[in-house]
N, C-alpha and C positions, 0 to 999 in steps of 0.2 A: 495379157501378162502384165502390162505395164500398168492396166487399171488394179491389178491384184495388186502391187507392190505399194500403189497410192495407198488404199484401203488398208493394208496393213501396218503405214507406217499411221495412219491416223487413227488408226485402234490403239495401234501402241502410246503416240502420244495420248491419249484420253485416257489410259491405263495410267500412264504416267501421273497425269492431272488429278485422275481418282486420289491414285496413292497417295501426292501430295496433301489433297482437300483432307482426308484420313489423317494424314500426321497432324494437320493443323487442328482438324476437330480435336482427336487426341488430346496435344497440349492442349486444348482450352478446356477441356471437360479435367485433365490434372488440373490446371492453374484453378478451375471452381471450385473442385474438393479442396486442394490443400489454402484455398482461402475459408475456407466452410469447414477443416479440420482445425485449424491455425487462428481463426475466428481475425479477431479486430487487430488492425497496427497495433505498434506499444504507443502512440499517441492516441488512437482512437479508446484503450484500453484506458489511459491516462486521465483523458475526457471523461470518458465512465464513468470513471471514479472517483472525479473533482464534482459531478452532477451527483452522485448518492453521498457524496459528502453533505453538501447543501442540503439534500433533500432529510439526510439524518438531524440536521444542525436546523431545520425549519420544521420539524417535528416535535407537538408542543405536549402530544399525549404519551410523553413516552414516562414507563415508571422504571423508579431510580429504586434504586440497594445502595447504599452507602458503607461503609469500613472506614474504621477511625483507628489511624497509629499502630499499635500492637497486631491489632487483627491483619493487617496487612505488611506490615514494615517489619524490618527481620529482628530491629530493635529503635528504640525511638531516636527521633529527631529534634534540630535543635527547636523547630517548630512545628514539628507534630505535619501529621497528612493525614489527605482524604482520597479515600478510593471509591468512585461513584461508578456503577454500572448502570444503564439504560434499557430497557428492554420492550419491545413491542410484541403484545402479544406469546408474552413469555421465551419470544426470542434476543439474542444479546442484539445491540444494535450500535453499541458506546460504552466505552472505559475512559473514565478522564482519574489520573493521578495529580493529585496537587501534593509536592513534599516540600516544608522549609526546612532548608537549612542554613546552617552558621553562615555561610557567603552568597545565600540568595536563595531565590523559588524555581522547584525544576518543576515542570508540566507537559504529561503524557497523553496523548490522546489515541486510542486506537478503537477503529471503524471495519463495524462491521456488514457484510451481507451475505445473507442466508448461511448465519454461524461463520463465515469464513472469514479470516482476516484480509480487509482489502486497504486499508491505510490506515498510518501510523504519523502521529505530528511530535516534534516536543521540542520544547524551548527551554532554554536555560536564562534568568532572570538574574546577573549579581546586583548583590548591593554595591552602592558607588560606597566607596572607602575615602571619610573625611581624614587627610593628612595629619588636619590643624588637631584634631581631637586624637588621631592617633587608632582609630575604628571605625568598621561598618557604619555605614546610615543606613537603617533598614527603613526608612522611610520613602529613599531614594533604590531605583535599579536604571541595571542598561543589559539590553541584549547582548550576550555575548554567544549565545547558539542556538541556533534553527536548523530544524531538518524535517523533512517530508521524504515519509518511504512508501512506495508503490509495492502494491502485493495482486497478485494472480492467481489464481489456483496454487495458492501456498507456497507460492515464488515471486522472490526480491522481482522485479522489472528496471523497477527506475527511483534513484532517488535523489535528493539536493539537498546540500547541507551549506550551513554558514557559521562562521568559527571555531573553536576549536571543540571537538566530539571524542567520544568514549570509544568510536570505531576508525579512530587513527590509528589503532595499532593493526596489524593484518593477523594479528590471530585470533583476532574478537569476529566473528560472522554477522553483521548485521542484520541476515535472512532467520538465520538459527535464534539469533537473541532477542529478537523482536516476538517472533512466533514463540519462544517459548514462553516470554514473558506477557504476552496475551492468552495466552493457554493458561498459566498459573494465576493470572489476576480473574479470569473466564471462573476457574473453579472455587475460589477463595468466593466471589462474590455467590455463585452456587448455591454454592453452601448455603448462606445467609436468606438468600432466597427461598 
């Protein structure tokens, strides 16, 4: 009787033991999928797509569509712009906006892959303002704003900005007004194509 109770309680523990090993497979067979559903970090994500930046910007056969002022611009500027599209293989790959205006050059870049928007650059260029003359030097500029926006499956991730930006105010969507103004510049250039 007393060898049965040994034996029972050492099935029991090994029961126990199984169960345990079972939870932990468990978790780890969840923790593989929702890393395999969930795919890369927002850093690993980030990387991504600072390497298909490069790799679009070191891309020397890509062919360009161009829009001049009117064709793109809702009405003109004080120095006119260009709206250049890129495209490899008849897919978009690059939108670069150059607009001048009366206090400087704004420039838009957004990056593409497989059609999808995955970054957005753009910088604001003023002209330094000569006191003594009392006006712009447009021969002179100084940065007064940078920003880099990260896109995912047609979602904001991560972005960085420097000075003062169009999406200081919290009713402006920086996710929404990027996308949609890649979408409208996407089809403008279309067209032309």
């Amino acid at each position: 009787m007393h060898s049965l109770g040994f034996g029972f309680a050492y099935t029991k523990r090994y029961i126990n033991i199984m169960k345990l090993l079972k939870i932990i497979a468990l978790f780890l067979l969840l923790f593989s999928i929702n890393t395999a559903l969930f795919g890369q970090s927002k850093s690993e994500q980030i990387k991504a797509i600072r390497q298909e930046f490069t790799n679009i910007n070191n891309t020397t056969t890509l062919k360009k569509v161009k829009l001049e002022n009117e064709e793109f611009l809702g009405s003109m500027t004080d120095g006119g712009g260009i709206l250049t599209g890129y495209y490899e293989t008849g897919i978009i790959r690059k939108i670069h906006q150059w607009v001048g205006l009366s206090n400087g050059i704004e420039i838009k870049e957004y990056y593409f892959q497989n059609g999808s928007l995955i970054f957005v650059y753009e910088k604001f260029n003023a002209f330094v303002y000569d006191s003594k003359k009392e006006q712009f030097d447009q021969s002179k500029t100084e940065r007064t704003f940078e920003g880099r926006y990260y896109f995912n499956n047609q979602k904001l991730i991560d972005y960085v900005t420097t000075g003062h930006n169009r999406f200081e105010d919290d009713s402006i969507d920086p996710e929404k007004t990027l996308l949609k103004e890649a979408n409208d510049y996407f089809n403008l250039l279309n067209k032309k194509k």
